[in-house]
C-alpha positions in Angstrom: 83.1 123.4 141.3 85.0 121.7 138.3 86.2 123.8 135.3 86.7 123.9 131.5 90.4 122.6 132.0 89.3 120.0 134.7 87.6 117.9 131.6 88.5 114.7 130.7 86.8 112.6 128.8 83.6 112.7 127.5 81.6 109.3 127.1 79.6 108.3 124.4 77.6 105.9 122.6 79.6 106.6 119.4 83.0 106.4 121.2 84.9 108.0 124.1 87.0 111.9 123.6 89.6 111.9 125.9 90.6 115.8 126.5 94.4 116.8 127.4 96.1 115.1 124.7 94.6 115.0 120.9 91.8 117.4 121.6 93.0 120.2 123.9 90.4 122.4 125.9 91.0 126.2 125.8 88.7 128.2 128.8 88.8 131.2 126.9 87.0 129.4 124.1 84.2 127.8 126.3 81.1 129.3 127.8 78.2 128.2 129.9 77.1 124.8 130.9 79.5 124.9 134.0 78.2 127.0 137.4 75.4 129.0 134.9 72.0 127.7 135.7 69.9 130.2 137.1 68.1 129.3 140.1 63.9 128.8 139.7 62.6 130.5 142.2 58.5 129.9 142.4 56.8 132.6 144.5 52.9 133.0 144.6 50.6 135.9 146.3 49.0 134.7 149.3 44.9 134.8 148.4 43.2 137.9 150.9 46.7 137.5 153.3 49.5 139.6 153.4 53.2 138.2 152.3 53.7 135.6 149.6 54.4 131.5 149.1 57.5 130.5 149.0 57.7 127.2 147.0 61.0 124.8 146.4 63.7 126.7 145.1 65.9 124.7 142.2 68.9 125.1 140.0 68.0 125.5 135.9 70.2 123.0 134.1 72.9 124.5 132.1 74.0 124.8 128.3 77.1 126.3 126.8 80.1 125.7 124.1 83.3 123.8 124.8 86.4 124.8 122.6 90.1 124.5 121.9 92.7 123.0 119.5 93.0 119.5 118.0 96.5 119.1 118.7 97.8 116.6 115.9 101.0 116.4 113.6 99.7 115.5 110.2 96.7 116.2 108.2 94.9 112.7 108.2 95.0 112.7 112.4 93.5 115.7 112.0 90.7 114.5 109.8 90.1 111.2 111.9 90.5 113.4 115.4 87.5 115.5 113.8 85.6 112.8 112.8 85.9 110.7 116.0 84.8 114.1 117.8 81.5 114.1 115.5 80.8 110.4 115.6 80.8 111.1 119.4 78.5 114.1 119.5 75.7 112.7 116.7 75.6 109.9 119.7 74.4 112.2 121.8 71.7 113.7 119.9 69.2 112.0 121.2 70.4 110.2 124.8 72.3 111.4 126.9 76.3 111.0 127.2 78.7 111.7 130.2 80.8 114.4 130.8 83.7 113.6 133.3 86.1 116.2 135.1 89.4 115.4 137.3 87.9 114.8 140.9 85.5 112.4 140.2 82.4 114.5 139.0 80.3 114.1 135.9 77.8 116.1 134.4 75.1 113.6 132.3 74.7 115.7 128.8 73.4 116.0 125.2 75.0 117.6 121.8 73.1 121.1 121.3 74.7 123.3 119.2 76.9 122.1 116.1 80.2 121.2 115.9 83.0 123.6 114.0 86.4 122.9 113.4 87.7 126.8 112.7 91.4 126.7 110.9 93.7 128.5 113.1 96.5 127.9 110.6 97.8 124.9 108.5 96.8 121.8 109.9 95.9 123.1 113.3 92.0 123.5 113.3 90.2 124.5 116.7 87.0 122.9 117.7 83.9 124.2 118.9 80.7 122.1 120.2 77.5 123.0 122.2 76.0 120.3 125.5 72.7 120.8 127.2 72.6 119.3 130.7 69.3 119.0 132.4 71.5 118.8 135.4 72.7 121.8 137.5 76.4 121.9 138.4 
């Protein structure tokens, strides 16, 4: 199963975020979405029998928050790295973009939960963003 630092790109509508060089993914800073979808498990009473039906069993998609550092060396990159990383995410408000992670798998997703760029200091700001994936993974 991939991880928060197996990210790579994520593809959207509004323009492509390549992770590992401008916009660097910290684990510590992410939560969810990856290996977190609790599994639906459908069980009814048998009528006037003992036991219960079992139905199909199924993986819950997943949600969660991606974060790290916008690694840049003047001010302006900074402001065009963090608006390149919006344009992206308001693109996938409403369809669906792609996730992709070193090794070839992808997780299809959509922008949740806001996007915040905390100041860690001077010009270095962090980022923090929410996805939604109907998909399990």
């Amino acid at each position: 199963m991939p991880g928060y630092s197996d990210i790579t790109t994520l593809v959207t509508g509004g323009g492509t975020i390549t992770f590992g060089t401008t916009y660097l993914i910290d684990p510590q800073r992410c939560s969810g979405l990856i290996g977190t979808g609790r599994v639906r498990n459908p069980v009814d009473d048998r009528g006037q029998q003992s036991g219960f039906l079992l139905h199909d069993f199924f993986e819950e998609g997943g949600r969660g928050v991606v974060g790290g550092v916008i690694d840049v060396a003047s001010t302006a990159a900074r402001d065009t790295a963090e608006t390149n990383l919006k344009t992206a995410l308001r693109s996938i408000l409403t369809t669906t973009g792609t996730l992709n992670f070193s090794g070839g798998s992808s997780l299809a997703v959509q922008w949740e939960l806001g996007c915040d760029f905390p100041v860690w200091s001077g010009i270095v700001h962090g980022f923090l963003f929410g996805l939604v994936s109907a998909d399990a993974l």
